[in-house]
C-alpha positions in Angstrom: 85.9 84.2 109.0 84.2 87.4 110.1 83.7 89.4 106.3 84.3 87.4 102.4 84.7 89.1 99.7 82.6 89.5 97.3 85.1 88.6 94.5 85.3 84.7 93.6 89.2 85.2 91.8 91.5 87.3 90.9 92.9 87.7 87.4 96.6 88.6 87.2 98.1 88.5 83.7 97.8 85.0 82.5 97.0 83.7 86.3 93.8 83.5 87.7 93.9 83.2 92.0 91.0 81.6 93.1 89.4 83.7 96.8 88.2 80.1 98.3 90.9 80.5 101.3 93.0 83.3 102.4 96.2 83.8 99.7 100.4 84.2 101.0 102.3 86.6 99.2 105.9 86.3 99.7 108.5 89.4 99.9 111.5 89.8 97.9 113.5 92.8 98.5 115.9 93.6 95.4 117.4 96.2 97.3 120.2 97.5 100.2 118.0 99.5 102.2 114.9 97.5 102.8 114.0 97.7 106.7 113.8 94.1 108.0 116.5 92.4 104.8 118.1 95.2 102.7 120.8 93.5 101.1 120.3 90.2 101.2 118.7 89.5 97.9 120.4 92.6 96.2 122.3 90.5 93.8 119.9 88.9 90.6 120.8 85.4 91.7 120.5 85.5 95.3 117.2 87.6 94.5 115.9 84.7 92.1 116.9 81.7 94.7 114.8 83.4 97.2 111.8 83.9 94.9 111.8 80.5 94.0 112.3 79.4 97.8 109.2 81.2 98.5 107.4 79.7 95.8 108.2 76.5 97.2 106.9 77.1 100.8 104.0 77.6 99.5 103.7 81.2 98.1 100.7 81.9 96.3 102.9 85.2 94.4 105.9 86.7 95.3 105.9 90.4 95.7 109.3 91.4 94.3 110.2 95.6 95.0 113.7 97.0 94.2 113.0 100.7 95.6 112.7 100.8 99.5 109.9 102.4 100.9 110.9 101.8 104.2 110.3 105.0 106.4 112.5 107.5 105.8 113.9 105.7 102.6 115.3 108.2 99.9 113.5 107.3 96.2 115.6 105.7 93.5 115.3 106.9 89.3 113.9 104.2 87.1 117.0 103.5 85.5 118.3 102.1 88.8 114.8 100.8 90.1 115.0 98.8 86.4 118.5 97.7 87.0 118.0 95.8 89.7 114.4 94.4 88.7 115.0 93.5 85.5 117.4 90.8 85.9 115.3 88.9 88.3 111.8 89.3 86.2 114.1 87.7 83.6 115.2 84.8 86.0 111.5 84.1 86.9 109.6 84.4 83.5 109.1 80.2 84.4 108.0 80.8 88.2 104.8 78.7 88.5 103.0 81.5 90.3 102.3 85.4 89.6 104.9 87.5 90.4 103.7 91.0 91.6 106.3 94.4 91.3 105.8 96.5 94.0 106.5 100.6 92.4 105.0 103.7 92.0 106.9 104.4 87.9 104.7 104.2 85.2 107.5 103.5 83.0 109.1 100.5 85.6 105.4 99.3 85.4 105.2 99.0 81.7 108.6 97.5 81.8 108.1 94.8 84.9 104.8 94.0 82.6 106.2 93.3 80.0 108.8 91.2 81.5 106.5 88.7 82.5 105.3 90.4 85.6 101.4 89.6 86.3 100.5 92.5 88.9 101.7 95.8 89.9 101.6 96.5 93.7 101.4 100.4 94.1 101.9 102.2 97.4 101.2 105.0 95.5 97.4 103.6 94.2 98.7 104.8 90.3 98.4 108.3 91.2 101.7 109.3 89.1 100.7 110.5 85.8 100.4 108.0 83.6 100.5 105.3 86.0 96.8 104.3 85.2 96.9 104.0 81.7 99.9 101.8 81.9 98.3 98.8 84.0 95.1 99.4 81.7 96.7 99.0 79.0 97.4 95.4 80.4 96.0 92.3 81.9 98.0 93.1 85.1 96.5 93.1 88.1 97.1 95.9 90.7 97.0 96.3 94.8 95.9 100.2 95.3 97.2 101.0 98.7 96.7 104.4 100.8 99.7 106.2 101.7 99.8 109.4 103.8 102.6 111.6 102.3 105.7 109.2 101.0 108.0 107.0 101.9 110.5 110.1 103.6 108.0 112.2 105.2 105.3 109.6 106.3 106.1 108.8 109.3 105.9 112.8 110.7 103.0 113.1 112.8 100.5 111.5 110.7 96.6 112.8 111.9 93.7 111.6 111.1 90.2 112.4 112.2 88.9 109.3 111.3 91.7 107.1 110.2 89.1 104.3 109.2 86.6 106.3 107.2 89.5 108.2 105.1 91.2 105.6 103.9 87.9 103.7 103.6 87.0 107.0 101.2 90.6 107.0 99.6 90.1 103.9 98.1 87.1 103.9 96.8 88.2 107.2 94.9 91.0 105.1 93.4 89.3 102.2 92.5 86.9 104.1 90.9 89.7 106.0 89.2 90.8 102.6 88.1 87.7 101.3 86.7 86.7 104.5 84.9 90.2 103.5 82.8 89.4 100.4 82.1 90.7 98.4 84.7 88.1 95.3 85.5 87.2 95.3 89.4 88.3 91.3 88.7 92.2 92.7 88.3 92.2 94.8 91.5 93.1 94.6 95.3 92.7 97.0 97.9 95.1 97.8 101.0 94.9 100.7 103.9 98.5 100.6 103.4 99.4 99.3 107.9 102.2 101.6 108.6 102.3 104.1 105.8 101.7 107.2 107.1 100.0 105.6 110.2 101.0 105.4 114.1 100.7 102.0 115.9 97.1 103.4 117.2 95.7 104.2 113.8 96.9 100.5 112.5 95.5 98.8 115.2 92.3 100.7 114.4 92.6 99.3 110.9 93.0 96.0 111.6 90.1 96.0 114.2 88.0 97.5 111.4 89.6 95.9 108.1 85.5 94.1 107.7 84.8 97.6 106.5 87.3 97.2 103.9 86.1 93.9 102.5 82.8 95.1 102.7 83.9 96.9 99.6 83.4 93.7 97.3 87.6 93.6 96.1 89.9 91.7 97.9 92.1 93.2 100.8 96.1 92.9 101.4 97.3 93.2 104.6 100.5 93.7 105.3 102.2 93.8 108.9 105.6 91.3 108.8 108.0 92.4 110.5 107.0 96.0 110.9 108.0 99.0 113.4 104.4 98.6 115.1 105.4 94.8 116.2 108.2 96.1 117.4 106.5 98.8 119.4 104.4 96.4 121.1 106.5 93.3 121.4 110.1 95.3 122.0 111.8 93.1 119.3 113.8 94.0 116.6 112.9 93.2 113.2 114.3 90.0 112.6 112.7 88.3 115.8 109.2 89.7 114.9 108.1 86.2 113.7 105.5 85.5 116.4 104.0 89.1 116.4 103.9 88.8 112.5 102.2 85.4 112.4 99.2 86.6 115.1 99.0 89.7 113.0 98.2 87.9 109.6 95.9 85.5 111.4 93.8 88.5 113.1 94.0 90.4 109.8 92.2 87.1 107.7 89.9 86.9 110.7 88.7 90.5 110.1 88.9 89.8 106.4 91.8 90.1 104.5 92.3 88.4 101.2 96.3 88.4 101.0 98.8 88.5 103.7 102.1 90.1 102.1 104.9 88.3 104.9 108.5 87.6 105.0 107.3 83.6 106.6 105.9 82.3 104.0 106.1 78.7 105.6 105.2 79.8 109.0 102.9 81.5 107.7 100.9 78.9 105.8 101.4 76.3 108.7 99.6 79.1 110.8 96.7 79.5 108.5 96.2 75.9 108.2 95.7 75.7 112.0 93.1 78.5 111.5 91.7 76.8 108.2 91.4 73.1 110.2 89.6 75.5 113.4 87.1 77.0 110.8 86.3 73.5 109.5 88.2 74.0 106.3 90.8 71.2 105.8 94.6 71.4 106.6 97.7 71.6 105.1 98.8 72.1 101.5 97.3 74.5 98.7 93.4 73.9 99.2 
């Protein structure tokens, strides 16, 4: 591997991931407007199967979001956001491994935390007010990811002059935010946030660069399955991105990611194993 982080573990609630080998985390979409599945784990049950499926590929914590933040997507209240988590959070309090909440709401955080949920993944980076105070106030951890603009808007003309230094300088402002609440640098992950608010140049930049980001001492999450900029350079649709997906989580741990957030997860481990066996790290199976 090309950067390590400086971090040994992460603590999440009552888990504690160990940073020996690079970490899966598994998608569930709880909602109908998700870009690559919306729908298809809508329902509590069928959102609860799949979280458990995941688990058993080999997941090392499933991601679970019920607001889209898909380009373009519209935002949802709380109530509704809570309406559609809640259920599952309730059907996975026994899930042998963390499960993360991916919103921007203070008050959905609070909730999804004390539901059972062991980190808060915020595209957002807990700028909303109060966001901060309500994963100190925990033992959560949280993934602080740059966004330019939001979910709606993002996607118009983003600029930068230096995409890699910006974000760089974005979150290191927001982890420092974070700390300076209380919020132990052991509880935190950093992401530059691949396709929000970015064009298909300014990832690749990223991801050529993402060393710089580790070099930061917290662990990074990198997250391209299935998205638009896979499609722009492979001309498939998002349910036959597999392949570009898979070569983009194994060039993202090569530059030094921590966590790869994917749809795959069992393609996805079986691809890091080959990389794992390759770097003289043992095969298949949780290391």
């Amino acid at each position: 591997m090309s950067a390590a982080v400086t971090a040994r573990s992460l603590r999440c609630g009552r888990f504690r991931l160990a940073l020996d080998r690079p970490l899966v985390a598994g998608v569930v979409n709880v909602t109908p407007d998700s870009f690559s599945d919306g729908g298809r784990s809508l329902e509590p049950r069928a959102a609860i199967a799949h979280a458990q499926r995941l688990a058993d590929e080999g997941a090392d914590l499933v991601d679970i979001g019920a607001e889209s933040s898909r380009p373009g997507a519209a935002g949802v209240s709380a109530e509704q956001e809570l309406s559609r988590l809640m259920p599952v959070l309730d059907g996975l309090r026994a899930c042998p491994v963390p499960i993360s909440v991916d919103t921007t709401k203070p008050e959905v955080m609070r909730a999804a935390i004390g539901a059972g949920a062991a980190m808060i993944n915020d595209i957002n980076a807990l700028r909303a007010p109060g966001a901060l105070e309500a994963v100190a106030a925990s033992d959560a951890g949280v993934c602080l990811m740059h966004m330019r603009g939001e979910p709606r808007t993002m996607q118009r003309e983003p600029r930068y002059g230096d995409v890699v230094a910006e974000v760089r300088a974005f979150l290191a402002e927001r982890v420092a935010a974070a700390e300076a609440r209380g919020i132990a640098r052991e509880r935190i992950v950093i992401d530059p946030g691949f396709g929000f608010g970015k064009t298909a140049a300014h990832n690749f930049e990223l991801l050529r660069n993402l060393d710089r980001f580790a070099e930061m001492g917290l662990p990074v999450m990198a997250g391209w399955s299935r998205k638009s900029t896979l499609g722009a350079v492979t001309g498939r649709g998002a349910g036959e991105r597999l392949a570009g997906s898979i070569a983009a989580a194994l060039l993202a741990v090569q530059r030094g990611a921590t966590i790869v957030r994917v749809h795959d997860v069992a393609a996805t481990r079986d691809a890091l194993a080959v990389l794992a066996a390759m770097d003289g790290h043992g095969g298949r199976g949780k290391q």
